[in-house]
C-alpha positions in Angstrom: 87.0 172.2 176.3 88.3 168.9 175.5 92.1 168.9 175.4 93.4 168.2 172.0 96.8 166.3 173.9 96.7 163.9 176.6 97.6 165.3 180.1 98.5 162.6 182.2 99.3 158.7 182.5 102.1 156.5 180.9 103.4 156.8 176.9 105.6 153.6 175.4 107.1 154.7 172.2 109.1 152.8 170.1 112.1 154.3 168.1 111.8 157.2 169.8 115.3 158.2 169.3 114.7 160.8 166.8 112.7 161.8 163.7 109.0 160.8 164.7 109.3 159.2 167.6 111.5 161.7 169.5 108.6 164.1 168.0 106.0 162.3 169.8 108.2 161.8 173.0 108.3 165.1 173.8 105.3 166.7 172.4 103.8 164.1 175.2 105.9 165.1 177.8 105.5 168.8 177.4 101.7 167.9 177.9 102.3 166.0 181.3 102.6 162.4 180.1 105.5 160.4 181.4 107.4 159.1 178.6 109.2 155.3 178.1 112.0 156.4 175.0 112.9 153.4 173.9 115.3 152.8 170.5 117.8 150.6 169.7 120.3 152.8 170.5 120.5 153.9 174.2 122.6 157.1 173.3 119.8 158.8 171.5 117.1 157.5 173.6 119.2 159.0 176.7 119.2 162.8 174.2 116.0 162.9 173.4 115.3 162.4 177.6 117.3 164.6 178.9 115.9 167.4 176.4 112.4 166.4 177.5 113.8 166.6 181.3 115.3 170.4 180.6 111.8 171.5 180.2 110.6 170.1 182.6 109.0 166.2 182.1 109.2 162.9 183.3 111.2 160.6 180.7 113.4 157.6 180.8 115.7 156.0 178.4 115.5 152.2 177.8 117.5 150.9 174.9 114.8 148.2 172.9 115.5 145.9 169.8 111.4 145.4 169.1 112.5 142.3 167.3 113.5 140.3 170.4 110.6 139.2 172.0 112.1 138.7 175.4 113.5 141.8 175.2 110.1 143.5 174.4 108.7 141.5 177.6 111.4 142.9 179.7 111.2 146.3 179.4 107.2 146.8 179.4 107.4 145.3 183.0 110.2 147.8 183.7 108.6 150.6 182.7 105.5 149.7 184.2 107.0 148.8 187.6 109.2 152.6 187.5 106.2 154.7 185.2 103.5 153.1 186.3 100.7 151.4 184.0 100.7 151.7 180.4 97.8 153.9 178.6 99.3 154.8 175.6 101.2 153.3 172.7 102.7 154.8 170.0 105.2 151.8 167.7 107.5 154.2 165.3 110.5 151.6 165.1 111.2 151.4 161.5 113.9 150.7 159.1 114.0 152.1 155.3 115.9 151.2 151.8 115.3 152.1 148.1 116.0 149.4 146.1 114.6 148.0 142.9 112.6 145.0 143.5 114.7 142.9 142.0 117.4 143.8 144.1 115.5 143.1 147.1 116.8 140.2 149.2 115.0 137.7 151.1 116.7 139.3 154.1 115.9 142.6 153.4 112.7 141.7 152.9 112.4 139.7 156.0 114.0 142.6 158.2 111.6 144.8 156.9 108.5 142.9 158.0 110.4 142.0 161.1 110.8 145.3 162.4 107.9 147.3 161.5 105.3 144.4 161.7 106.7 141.7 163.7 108.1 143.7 166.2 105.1 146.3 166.4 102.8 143.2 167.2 105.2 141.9 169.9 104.8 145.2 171.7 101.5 145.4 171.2 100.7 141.8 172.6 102.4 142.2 175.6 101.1 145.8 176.9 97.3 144.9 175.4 97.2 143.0 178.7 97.2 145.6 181.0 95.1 147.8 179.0 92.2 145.1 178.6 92.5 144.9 182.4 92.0 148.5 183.0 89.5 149.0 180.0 91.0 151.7 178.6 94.1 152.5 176.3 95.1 154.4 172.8 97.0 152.6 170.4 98.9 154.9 167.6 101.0 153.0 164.9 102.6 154.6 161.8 102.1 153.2 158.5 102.7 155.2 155.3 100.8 156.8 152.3 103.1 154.3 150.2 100.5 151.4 151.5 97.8 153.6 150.3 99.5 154.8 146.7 102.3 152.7 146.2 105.7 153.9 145.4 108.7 152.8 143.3 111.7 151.2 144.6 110.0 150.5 148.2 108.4 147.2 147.3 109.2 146.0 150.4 109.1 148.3 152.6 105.1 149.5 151.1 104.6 146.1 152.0 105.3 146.2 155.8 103.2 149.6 156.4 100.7 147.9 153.8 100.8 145.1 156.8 100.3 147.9 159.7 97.2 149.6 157.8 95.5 146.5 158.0 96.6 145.6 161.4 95.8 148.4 163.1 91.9 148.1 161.5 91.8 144.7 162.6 93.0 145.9 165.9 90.7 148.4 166.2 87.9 146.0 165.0 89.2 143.8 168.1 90.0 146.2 171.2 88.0 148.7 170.8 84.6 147.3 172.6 87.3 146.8 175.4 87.9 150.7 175.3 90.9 150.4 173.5 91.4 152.6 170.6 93.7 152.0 167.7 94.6 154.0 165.0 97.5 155.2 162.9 99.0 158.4 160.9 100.5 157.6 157.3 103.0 160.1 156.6 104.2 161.4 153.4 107.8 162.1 152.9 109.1 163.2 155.8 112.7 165.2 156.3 114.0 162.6 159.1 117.3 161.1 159.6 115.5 157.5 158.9 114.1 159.1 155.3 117.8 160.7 154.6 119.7 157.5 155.5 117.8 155.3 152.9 119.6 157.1 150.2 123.3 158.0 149.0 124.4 161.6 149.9 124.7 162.7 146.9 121.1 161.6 145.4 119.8 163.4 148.6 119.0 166.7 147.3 117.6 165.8 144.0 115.0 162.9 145.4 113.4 166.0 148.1 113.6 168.3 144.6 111.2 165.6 143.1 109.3 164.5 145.5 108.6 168.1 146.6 107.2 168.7 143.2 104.3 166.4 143.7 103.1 168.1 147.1 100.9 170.4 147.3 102.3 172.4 150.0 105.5 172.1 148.1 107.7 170.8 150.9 108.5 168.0 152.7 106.8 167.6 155.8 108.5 167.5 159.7 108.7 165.2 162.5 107.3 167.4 164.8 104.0 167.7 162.0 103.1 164.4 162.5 104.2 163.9 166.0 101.2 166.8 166.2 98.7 164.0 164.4 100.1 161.2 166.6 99.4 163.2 170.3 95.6 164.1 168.6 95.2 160.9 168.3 95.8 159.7 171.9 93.9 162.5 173.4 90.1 163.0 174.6 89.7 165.0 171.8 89.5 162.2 169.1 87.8 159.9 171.8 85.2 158.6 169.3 88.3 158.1 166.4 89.3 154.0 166.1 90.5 152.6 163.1 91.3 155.6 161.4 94.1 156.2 159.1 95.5 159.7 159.5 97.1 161.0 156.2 99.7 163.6 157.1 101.8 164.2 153.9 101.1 167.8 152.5 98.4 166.8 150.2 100.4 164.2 148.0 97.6 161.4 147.9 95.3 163.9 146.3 97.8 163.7 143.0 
């Protein structure tokens, strides 16, 4: 039977620190995959490794603003030189705000589509290489059902995963006569530390109350739920997906 989680070679995720990307870390190292955990902070890159390494993978920590490009450059070679050659990608780094749109600064703007857009492009640019090379490679990026539906008070950042939706189908348009695949998973709302920190404390319990409402399931969803998506995905199993856009968000586009 053809495994439904890839067994071997080399994962780069980016913010992989927690939430989503630590998910997807060690769901793929519990597999057999050797893991680059890259975030832009080193101490929760370093925790989400030495859990993986307590049961038993390969990890290493690399600290990783996706935004600077020589940075970006830097590391790949790194990893590649300590790892070994890069088959899978999986580019989580994001940031998150509500705001009203009028509220919404040029600069926040601008970081928004830096990070998520700009900086998952840089990645991908400079480990495409390699995987053109060796004909073979699967590509998972993380949009959002907010580029598919819309939402209120994320103009911006609907926008940027508006941006990866097409990306990653023009990617996949691109790479994959090359044996590349690309595709992506577009959560819902999901109960993550990014989620929780784009909102005052006290506001916290009431927005999950709402948006809870609207799901079918009746809960938010988990990292670890669409860390499941994002290893199906990479594997054999889904060998003949490209371009496809995973909805993982308890039903909520159905409303």
């Amino acid at each position: 039977m053809t495994p439904n989680h890839p067994t071997t070679g080399v994962a780069f995720i980016t913010g992989a620190g927690g939430g989503i990307g630590g998910a997807t870390a060690e769901r793929l190292a519990a597999g057999g995959v050797s893991v680059a955990v890259t975030d832009y902070r080193q101490d929760l890159a370093d925790e989400v490794v030495a859990r993986i390494r307590e049961n038993g993978g390969t990890a290493k920590a690399y600290a990783l603003d996706v935004t600077e490009a020589a940075e970006v450059k830097n590391i790949i070679s790194v990893v590649e030189e300590t790892l070994g050659p890069i088959d899978q990608l999986v580019n989580t780094a994001g940031i998150f705000q509500w705001a009203p749109a009028e509220d919404i600064t040029d600069q926040d703007f601008e970081a928004m589509f830096r990070v998520h857009v700009f900086g998952m492009h840089t990645v991908c640019r400079n480990i495409l290489t390699g995987m053109q090379q060796r004909g073979a490679g699967a590509i998972a990026n993380v949009t959002s059902i907010h580029a598919i539906r819309g939402q209120s008070l994320t103009a911006h950042y609907s926008a940027a995963k508006g941006a990866i939706l097409a990306y990653t189908k023009s990617l996949a348009r691109e790479k994959s006569p090359l044996g590349i695949r690309v595709n992506a998973v577009a959560p819902g709302p999901i109960d993550t530390p990014l989620w929780r920190g784009g909102m005052a404390q006290e506001d916290l319990e009431q927005k999950m109350t709402e948006r809870s409402k609207v799901i079918p399931l009746d809960r938010l969803g988990t990292a670890d739920e669409v860390a499941a998506g994002i290893v199906f995905l990479l594997s054999p199993a889904a060998s003949y997906l490209t371009g496809h856009i995973m909805t993982i968000d308890g039903g909520e586009v159905m409303n």
